[in-house]
N, C-alpha and C positions, 0 to 999 in steps of 0.2 A: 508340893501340896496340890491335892486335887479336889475341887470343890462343883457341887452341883445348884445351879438356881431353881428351883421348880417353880412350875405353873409362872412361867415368865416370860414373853414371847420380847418384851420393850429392850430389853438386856440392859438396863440401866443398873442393876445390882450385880450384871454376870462383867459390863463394861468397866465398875469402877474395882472389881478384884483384880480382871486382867490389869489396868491399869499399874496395878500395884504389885503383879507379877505373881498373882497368883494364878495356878492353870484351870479358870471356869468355863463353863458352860452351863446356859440356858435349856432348859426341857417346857413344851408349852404342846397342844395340839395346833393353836395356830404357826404360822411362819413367824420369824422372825422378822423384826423391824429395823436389826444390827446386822453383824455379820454370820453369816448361815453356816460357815465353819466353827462358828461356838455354838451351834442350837442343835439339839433334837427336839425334831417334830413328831411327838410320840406322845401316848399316856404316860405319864411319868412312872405308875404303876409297874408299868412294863421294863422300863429300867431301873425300879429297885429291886425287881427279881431277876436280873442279869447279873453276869458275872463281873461285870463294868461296876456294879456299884460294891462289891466289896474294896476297890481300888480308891474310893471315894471318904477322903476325911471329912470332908462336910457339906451340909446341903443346908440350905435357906431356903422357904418354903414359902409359898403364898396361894395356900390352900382355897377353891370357892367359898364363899360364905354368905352367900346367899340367904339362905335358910338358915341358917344357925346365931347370924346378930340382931339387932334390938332393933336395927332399919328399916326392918321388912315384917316386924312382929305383926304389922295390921292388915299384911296380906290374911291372916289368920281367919278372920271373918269372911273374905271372899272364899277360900278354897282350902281345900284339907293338905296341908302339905308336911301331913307324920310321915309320909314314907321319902318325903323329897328333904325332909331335914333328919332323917336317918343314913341317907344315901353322903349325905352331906360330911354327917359326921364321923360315917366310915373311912371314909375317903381323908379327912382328917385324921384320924389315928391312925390311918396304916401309915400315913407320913411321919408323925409323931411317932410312931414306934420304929420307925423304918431303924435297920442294924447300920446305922452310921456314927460314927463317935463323938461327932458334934454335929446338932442343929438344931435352926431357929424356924419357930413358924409363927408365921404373920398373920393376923386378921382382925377387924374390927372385936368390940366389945360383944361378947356373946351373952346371948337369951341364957336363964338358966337352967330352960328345960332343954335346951340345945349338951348338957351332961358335960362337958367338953375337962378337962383337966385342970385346975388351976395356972392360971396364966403368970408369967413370973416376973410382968412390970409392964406396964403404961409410958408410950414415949408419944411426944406431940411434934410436928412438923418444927415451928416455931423454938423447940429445943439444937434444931439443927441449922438455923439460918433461913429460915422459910415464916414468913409471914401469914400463915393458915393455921387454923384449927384439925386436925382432923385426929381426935382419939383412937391411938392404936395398938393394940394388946400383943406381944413377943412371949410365945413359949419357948423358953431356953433350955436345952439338954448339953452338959460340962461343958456351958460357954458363961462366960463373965456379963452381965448386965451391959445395957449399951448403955452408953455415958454421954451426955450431950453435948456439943461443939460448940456449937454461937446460939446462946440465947438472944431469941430477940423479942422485943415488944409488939404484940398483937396489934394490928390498925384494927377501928369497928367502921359498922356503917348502921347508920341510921334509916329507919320508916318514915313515911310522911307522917306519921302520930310520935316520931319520936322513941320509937325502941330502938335500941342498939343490941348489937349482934355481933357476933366473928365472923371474920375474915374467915368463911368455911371452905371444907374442899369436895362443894354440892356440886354436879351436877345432872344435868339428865340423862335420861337411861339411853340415852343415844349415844353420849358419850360417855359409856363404859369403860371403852380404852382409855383416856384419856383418863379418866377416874383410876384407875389399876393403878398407872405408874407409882413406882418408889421413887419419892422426893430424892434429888439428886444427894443432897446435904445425909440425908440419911443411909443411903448407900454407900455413902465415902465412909460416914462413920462406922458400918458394919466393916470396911472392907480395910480400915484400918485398924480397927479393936481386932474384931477377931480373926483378921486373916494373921495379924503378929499372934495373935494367944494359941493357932495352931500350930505353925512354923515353930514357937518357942517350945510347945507339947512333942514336937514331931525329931527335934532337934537332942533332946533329954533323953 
């Protein structure tokens, strides 16, 4: 089984397929932050119209989405950005259509002028062993729903006035990287759901 991680430099989702024997590789423009014999540093574009990617049973995606979710709706007022969230959401469906026989693609809750496809389920950190909030939307193509591993119970924190809040997965635009990564919990559970639903497709 050969699987591709897109737009993933952390290899946290390309490290827990290997783990589990499955043959991944990361695609990002930056370097890798793992082992640089599982990364292309490239547009990913560019390797879905290679011949490398017809060899490829699935790819997991983690398309920009800058422009396209609900986060950045109020950049709207500052700056005209229809051609930066058209650019946005090309680049989302040429992945989302990409000719691979299974994949997922990842990204926050989208604007609905953002047009984007129906999303095919909502899964929370906190469904996989992680103690955060962060809302996140998986378009599925003939892969099974991810299915959560350890629930666990949300800690809050309080304002000096006394509002409470989640445990969110904020932070500042400086730490972008650090923002990107896929929760480890969560990358196990992709890499054990679907890395067996292909092997058992692949094997029939």
């Amino acid at each position: 089984m050969k699987a591709l991680i897109a737009c993933e430099y952390s290899q946290v989702v390309t490290k827990a397929f290997r783990d589990k024997g499955v043959e991944a590789y990361s695609c990002d423009l930056l370097p890798t932050e793992g082992n640089p014999a599982w990364h292309i540093q490239d547009d990913v574009r560019n390797v879905l119209r290679s011949r490398w990617a017809s060899l490829l049973d699935l790819m997991i995606a983690h398309p920009v989405c800058r422009y396209l979710c609900r986060h950045y709706a109020r950049w709207e007022s500052r700056e005209d950005i229809t051609e930066k969230r058209a650019a946005d959401r090309e680049f989302f469906l040429e992945l989302y259509n990409a000719d691979i026989p299974r994949k997922a693609l990842e990204n926050p809750v989208p604007l609905k002028i953002s047009n984007l496809p129906p999303y095919s389920q909502i899964i929370q950190p906190w469904q996989f062993g992680h103690d955060y909030s962060k809302k996140t939307c998986l378009w599925l193509v003939n892969l099974p729903l991810l299915q959560p591993t350890k629930v666990v119970s949300i800690s809050y924190s309080y304002t000096p006035r006394g509002r409470r809040f989640t445990k969110g997965w904020y932070m500042t635009p400086r730490n972008w990287r650090a923002r990107s990564r896929t929760f480890t919990g969560i990358a196990e559970a992709m890499a054990e759901q679907w890395g067996n639903e292909v092997e058992s497709d692949i094997e029939l």
